[in-house]
C-alpha positions as CSV (number, residue, x, y, z in Angstrom):
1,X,-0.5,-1.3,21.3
2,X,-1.1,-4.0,18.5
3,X,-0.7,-3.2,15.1
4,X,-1.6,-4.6,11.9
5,X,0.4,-2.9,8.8
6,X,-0.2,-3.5,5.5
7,X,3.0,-3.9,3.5
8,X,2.1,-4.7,-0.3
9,X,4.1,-1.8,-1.5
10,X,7.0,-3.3,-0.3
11,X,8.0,-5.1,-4.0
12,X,11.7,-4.4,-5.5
13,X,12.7,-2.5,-6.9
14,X,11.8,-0.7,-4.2
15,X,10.1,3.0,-4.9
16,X,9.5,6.3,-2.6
17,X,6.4,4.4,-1.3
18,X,7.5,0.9,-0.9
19,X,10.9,2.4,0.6
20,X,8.6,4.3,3.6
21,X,6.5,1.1,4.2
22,X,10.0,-1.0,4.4
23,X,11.3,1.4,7.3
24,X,8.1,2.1,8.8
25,X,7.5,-1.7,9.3
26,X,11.4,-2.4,10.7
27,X,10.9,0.7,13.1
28,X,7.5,-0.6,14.0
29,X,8.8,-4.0,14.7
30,X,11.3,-2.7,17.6
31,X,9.0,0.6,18.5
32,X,9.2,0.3,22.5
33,X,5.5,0.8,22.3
34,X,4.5,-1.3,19.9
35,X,3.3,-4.7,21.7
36,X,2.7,-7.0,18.9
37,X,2.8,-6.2,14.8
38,X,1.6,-8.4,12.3
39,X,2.4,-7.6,8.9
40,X,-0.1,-8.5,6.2
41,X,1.3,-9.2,2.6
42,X,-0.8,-9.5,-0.8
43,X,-3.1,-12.4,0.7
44,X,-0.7,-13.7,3.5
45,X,0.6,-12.9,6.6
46,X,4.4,-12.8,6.9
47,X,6.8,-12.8,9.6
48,X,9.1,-9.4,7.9
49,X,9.4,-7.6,5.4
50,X,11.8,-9.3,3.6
51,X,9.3,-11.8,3.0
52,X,7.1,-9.6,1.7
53,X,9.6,-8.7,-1.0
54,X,9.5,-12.3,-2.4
55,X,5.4,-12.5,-1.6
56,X,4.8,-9.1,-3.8
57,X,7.1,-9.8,-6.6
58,X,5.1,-12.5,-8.2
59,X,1.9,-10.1,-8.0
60,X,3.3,-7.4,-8.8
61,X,4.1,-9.2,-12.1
62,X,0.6,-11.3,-12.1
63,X,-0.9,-7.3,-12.1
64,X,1.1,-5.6,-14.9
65,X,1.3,-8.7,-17.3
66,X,-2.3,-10.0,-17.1
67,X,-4.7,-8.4,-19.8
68,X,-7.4,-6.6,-18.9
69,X,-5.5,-4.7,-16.4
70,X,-8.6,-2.8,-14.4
71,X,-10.1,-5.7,-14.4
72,X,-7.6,-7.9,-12.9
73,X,-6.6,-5.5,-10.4
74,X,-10.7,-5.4,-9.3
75,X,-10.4,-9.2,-8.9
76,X,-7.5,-9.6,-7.7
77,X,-8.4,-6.7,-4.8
78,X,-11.7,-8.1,-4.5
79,X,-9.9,-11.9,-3.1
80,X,-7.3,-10.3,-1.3
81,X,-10.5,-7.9,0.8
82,X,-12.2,-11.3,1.2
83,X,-9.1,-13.2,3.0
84,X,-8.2,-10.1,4.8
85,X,-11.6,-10.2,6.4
86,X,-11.3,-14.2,6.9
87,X,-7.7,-13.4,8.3
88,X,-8.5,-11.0,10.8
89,X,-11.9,-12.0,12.5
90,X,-10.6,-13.0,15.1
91,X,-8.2,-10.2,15.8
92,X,-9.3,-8.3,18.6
93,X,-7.9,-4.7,19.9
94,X,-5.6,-3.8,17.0
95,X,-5.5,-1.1,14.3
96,X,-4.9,-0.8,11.3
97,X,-2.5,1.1,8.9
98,X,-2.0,0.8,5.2
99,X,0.6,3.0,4.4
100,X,-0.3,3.0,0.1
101,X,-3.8,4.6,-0.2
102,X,-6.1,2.3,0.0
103,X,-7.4,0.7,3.6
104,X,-8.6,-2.9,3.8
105,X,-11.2,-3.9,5.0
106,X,-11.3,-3.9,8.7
107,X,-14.1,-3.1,11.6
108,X,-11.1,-1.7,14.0
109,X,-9.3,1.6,14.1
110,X,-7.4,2.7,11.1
111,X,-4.8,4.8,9.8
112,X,-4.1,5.8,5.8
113,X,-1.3,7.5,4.1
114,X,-2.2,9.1,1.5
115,X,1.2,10.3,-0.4
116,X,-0.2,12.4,-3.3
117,X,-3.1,13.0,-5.6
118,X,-1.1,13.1,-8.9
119,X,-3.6,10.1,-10.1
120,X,-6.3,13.2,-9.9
121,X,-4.1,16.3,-11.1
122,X,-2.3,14.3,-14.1
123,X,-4.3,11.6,-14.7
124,X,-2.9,11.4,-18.4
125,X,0.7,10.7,-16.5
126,X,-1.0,7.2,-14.6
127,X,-1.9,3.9,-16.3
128,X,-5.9,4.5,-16.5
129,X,-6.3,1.2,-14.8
130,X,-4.2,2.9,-12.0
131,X,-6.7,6.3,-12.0
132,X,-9.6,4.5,-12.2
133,X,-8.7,2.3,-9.2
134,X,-8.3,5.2,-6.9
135,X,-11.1,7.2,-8.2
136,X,-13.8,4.2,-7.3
137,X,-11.7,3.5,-3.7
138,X,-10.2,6.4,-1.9
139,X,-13.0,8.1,-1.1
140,X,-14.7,5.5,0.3
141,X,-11.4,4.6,2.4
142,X,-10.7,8.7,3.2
143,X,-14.5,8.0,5.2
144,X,-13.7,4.9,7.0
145,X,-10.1,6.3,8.3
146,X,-9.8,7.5,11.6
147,X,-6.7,9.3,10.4
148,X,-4.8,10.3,7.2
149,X,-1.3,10.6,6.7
150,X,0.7,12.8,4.7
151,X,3.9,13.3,3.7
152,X,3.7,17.0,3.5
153,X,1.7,20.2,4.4
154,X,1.0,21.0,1.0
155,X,-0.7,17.7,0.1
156,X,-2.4,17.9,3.6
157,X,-4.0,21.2,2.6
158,X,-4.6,19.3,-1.2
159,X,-6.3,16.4,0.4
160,X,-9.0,19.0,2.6
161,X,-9.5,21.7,-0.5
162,X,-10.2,19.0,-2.7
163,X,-11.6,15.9,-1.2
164,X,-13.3,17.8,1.6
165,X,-11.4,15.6,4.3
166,X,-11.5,17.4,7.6
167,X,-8.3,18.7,9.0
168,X,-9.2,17.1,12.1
169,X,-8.0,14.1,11.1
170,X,-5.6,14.9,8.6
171,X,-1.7,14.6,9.8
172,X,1.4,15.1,8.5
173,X,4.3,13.3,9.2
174,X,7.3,13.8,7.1
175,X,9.6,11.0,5.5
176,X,13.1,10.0,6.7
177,X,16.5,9.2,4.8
178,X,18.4,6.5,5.3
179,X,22.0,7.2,7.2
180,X,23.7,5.2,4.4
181,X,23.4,8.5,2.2
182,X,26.2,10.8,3.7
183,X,28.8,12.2,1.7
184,X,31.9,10.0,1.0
185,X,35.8,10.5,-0.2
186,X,36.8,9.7,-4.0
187,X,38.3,6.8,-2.1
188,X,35.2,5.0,-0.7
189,X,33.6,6.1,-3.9
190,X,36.2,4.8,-6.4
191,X,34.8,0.8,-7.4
192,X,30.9,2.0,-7.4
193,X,32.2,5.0,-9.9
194,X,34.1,2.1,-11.8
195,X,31.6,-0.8,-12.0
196,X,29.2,2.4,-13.6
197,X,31.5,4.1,-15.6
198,X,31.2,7.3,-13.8
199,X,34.1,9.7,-12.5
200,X,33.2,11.2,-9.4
201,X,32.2,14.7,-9.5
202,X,31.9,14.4,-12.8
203,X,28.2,14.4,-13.5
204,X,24.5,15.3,-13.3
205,X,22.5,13.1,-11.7
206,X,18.8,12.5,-11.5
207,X,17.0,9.4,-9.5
208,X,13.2,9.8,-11.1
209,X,11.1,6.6,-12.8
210,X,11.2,7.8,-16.5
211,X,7.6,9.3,-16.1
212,X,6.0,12.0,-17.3
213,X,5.4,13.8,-14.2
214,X,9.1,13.7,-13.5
215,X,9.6,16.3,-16.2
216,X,12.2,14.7,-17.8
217,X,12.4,15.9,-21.4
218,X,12.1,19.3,-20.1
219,X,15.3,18.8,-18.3
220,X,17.1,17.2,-21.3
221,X,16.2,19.8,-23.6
222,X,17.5,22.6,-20.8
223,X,20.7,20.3,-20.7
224,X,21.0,20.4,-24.4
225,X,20.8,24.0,-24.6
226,X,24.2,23.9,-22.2
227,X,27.7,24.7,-23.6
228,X,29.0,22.0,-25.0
229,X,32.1,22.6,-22.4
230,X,29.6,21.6,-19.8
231,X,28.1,18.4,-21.4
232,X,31.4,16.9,-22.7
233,X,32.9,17.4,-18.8
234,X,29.8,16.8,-16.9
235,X,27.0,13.8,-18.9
236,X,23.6,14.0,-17.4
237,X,22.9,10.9,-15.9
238,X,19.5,9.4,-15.5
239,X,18.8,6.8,-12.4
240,X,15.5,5.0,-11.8
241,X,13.2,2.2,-13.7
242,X,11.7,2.9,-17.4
243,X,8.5,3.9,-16.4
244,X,5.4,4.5,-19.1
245,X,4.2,7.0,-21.8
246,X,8.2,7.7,-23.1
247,X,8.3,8.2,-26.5
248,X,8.7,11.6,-26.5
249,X,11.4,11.3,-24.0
250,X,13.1,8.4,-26.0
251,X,13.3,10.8,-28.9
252,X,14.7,14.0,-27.0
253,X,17.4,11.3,-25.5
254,X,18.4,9.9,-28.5
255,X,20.8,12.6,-29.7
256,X,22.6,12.9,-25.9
257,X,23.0,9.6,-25.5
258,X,24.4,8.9,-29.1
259,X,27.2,12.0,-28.3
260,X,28.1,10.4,-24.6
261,X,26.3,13.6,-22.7
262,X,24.0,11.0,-21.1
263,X,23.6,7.8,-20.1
264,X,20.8,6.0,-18.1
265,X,21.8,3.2,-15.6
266,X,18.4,2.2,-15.1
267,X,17.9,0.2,-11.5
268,X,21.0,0.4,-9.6
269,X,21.6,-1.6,-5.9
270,X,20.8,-0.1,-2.9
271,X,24.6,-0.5,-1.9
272,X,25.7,1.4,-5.2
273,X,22.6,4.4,-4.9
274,X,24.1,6.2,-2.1
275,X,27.6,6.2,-3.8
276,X,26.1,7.1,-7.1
277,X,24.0,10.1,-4.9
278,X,27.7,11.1,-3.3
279,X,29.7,11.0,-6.6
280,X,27.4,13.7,-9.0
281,X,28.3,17.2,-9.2
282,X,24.6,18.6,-8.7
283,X,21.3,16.6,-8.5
284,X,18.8,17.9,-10.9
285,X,15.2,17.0,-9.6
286,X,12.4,19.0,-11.6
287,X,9.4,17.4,-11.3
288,X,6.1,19.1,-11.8
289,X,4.3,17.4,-8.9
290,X,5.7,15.9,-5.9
291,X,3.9,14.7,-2.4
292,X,7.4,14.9,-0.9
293,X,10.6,14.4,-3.1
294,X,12.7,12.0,-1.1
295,X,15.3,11.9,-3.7
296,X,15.7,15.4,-2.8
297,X,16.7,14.8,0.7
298,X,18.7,12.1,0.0
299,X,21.1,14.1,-2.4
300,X,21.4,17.0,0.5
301,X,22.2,14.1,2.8
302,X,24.9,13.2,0.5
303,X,26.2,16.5,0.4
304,X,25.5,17.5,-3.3
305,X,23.9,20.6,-4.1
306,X,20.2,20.1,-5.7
307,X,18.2,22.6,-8.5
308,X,14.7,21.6,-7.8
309,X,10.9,22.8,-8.6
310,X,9.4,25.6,-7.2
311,X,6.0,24.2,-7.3
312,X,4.0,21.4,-4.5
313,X,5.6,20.0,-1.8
314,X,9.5,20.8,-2.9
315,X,9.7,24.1,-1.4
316,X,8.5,23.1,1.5
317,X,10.9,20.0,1.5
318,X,13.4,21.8,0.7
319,X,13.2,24.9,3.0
320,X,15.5,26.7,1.2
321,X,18.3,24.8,1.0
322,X,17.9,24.0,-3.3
323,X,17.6,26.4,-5.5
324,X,14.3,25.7,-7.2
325,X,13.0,27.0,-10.5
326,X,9.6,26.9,-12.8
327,X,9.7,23.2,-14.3
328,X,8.2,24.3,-17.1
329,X,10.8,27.1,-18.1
330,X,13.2,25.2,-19.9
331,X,15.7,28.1,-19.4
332,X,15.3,28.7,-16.0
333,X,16.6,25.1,-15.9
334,X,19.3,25.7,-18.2
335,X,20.1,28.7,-16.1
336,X,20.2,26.3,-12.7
337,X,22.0,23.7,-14.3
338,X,24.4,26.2,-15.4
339,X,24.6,27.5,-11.7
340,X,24.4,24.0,-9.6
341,X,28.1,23.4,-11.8
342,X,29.4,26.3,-11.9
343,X,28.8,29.0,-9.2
344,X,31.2,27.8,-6.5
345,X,29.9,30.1,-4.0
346,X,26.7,28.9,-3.9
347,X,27.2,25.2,-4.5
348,X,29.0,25.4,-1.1
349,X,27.1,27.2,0.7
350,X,23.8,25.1,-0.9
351,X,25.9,21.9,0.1
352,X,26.4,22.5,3.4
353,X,22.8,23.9,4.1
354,X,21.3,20.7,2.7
355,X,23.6,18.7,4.9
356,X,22.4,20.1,8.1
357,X,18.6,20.4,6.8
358,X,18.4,16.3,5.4
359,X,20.0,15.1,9.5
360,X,16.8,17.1,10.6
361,X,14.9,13.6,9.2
362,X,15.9,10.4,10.5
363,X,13.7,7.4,9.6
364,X,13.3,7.2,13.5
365,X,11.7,10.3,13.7
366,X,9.1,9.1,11.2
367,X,8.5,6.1,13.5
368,X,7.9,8.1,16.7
369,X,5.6,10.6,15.0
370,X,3.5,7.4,13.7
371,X,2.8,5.8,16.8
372,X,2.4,9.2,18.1
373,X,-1.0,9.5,15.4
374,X,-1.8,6.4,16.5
375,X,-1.9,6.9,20.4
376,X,-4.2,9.7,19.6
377,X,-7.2,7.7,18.0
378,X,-10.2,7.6,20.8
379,X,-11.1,4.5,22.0
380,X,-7.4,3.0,21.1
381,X,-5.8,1.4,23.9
382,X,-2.4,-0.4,24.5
């Protein structure tokens, strides 16, 4: 089969989305049934997608620093549609997939992935320019595709209550992690804990952009509220890019991060991430809306116990292997802090439980069950 991929998530630092687009285009690239891929970047073709990491990055930055933000990102989609179209008229037999929401223009078969619809829960959590984007442009592109990805059940079932897409041509097809998070000695972790200034096993760690819909000042306050034992021998410490609406977050911060009880690194490497995953003590993860929670199967792939949401796609993810609470009871999050660094008993047994549930998701797997979706679409042919 020929594919054409869209990969203008792929921009570093790399998110959940732009991480699933980089290993879905390197599996597609050696898939053994996968005759030819061409992989379409911002308004270019590139040859991989390490290219596309240099091609995104300067519109990645044209898109949040121009003014007029809706506006730009109308033009700017309205030229890359138009040399799409130029770039592929002459393409014959191949389909399409853009694995970040919105399809371009194409007269072939086509695949979406549609990862969430926080824009339409929370819109107060999204840039507006962001929400408005997506309200003017999925549906449209949810009518064109011949099939729509999702990471989960639960956003599957979302998508058709909803937006009225048929289950027909709804699919889900989970997301993979990365064999570089395994668990690892003090040994192999001893420089990443130094160049961070971490001790291993000696901390909380969350990987979340510092969002709103992440739930973060939820989880500080719950952290607060822990004996000061706990704080002064394990700091909560925060991973992940400075996202948007914060101030409320910058203020319930403040006080933790003047005493030492937490830090945030900000963006760390990809080769210091999976150390950093393998070093905490307990992963803390309580967002109020996820489409899948990849950061929670990468900490039960590194072998650390994880307190997690009871609510969307997390249970399910998780398949009880976390222990997961109401996000918005700030005690029953004090209570699973309390318990994912203290009870012994269950942090082993949640350890070990994760370990064997995360190997059930290889990025490969992900791969196969992708081509798989699109062998099925009729009147597709190698």
């Amino acid at each position: 089969m020929r594919v054409i991929f869209n990969v203008d998530a792929i921009s570093a630092p790399l998110t959940g989305i732009g991480r699933y687009a980089l290993e879905l285009a390197q599996g597609l690239a050696t898939h053994r049934e996968v005759e030819q891929l061409r992989l379409y970047s911002a308004v270019r073709w590139v040859e991989d997608p390490a290219d596309a990491l240099s091609s995104n990055r300067i519109f990645a930055s044209l898109r949040t620093n121009l003014p007029f933000k809706t506006r730009a990102l109308e033009i700017y989609s309205t030229v890359r549609n138009v040399l799409f179209r130029a770039h592929t008229r002459k393409l014959k037999g191949f389909l399409l997939h853009t694995p970040n929401y919105i399809l371009l223009p194409f007269d072939g078969p086509s695949v979406t992935t549609v990862h969430d619809l926080s824009a339409f829960n929370f819109p107060e959590t999204h840039p507006p320019e962001r929400v408005r984007f997506l309200e003017r442009h999925l549906p449209r592109t949810l009518e064109r595709a011949d099939r729509v990805l999702t990471d989960s059940q639960f956003i599957a079932d979302e998508i058709h209550v909803k937006l009225g897409v048929p289950r027909e041509k709804l699919r889900v097809v989970a997301l993979g992690v990365d064999p570089t998070y395994h668990p690892r000695t003090s040994e192999a972790l001893a420089a990443a804990m130094e160049r961070h200034g971490l001790v291993a096993g000696g901390y909380v760690l969350v990987v979340a952009t510092q969002e709103p819909r992440k739930n973060l000042i939820r989880l500080a306050n719950a952290y607060a509220a822990l004996p000061m034992r706990l704080r002064e021998r394990y700091p909560l410490i925060i991973v992940g890019a400075r996202g948007w609406l914060n101030a409320e977050l910058e203020r319930v911060l403040a006080p933790l991060e003047a005493s030492g009880s937490s830090r945030r690194l900000g963006y760390v490497s990809e080769a210091d991430l999976p150390m950093i995953y393998a070093g905490a003590r307990g992963f803390a993860f309580p967002s109020l809306y996820e489409g899948f929670g990849l950061p929670v199967l990468e900490a039960m792939a590194s072998g650390v116990p994880v307190l997690t949401s009871n609510v969307s796609s997390l249970p399910e993810i998780c398949a009880g292997s976390a222990l997961c609470v109401d996000p918005l009871d700030e005690n029953a999050l004090r209570e699973g802090l309390e318990r994912l660094l203290e009870d012994d008993s269950w942090r082993d047994r949640s350890a070990a439980d994760g370990l064997a549930h995360a190997a059930d998701f290889p990025w490969s797997r992900c791969v196969d069950e992708t081509v798989a979706v699109y062998r099925e679409i009729e009147g597709f042919r190698r």
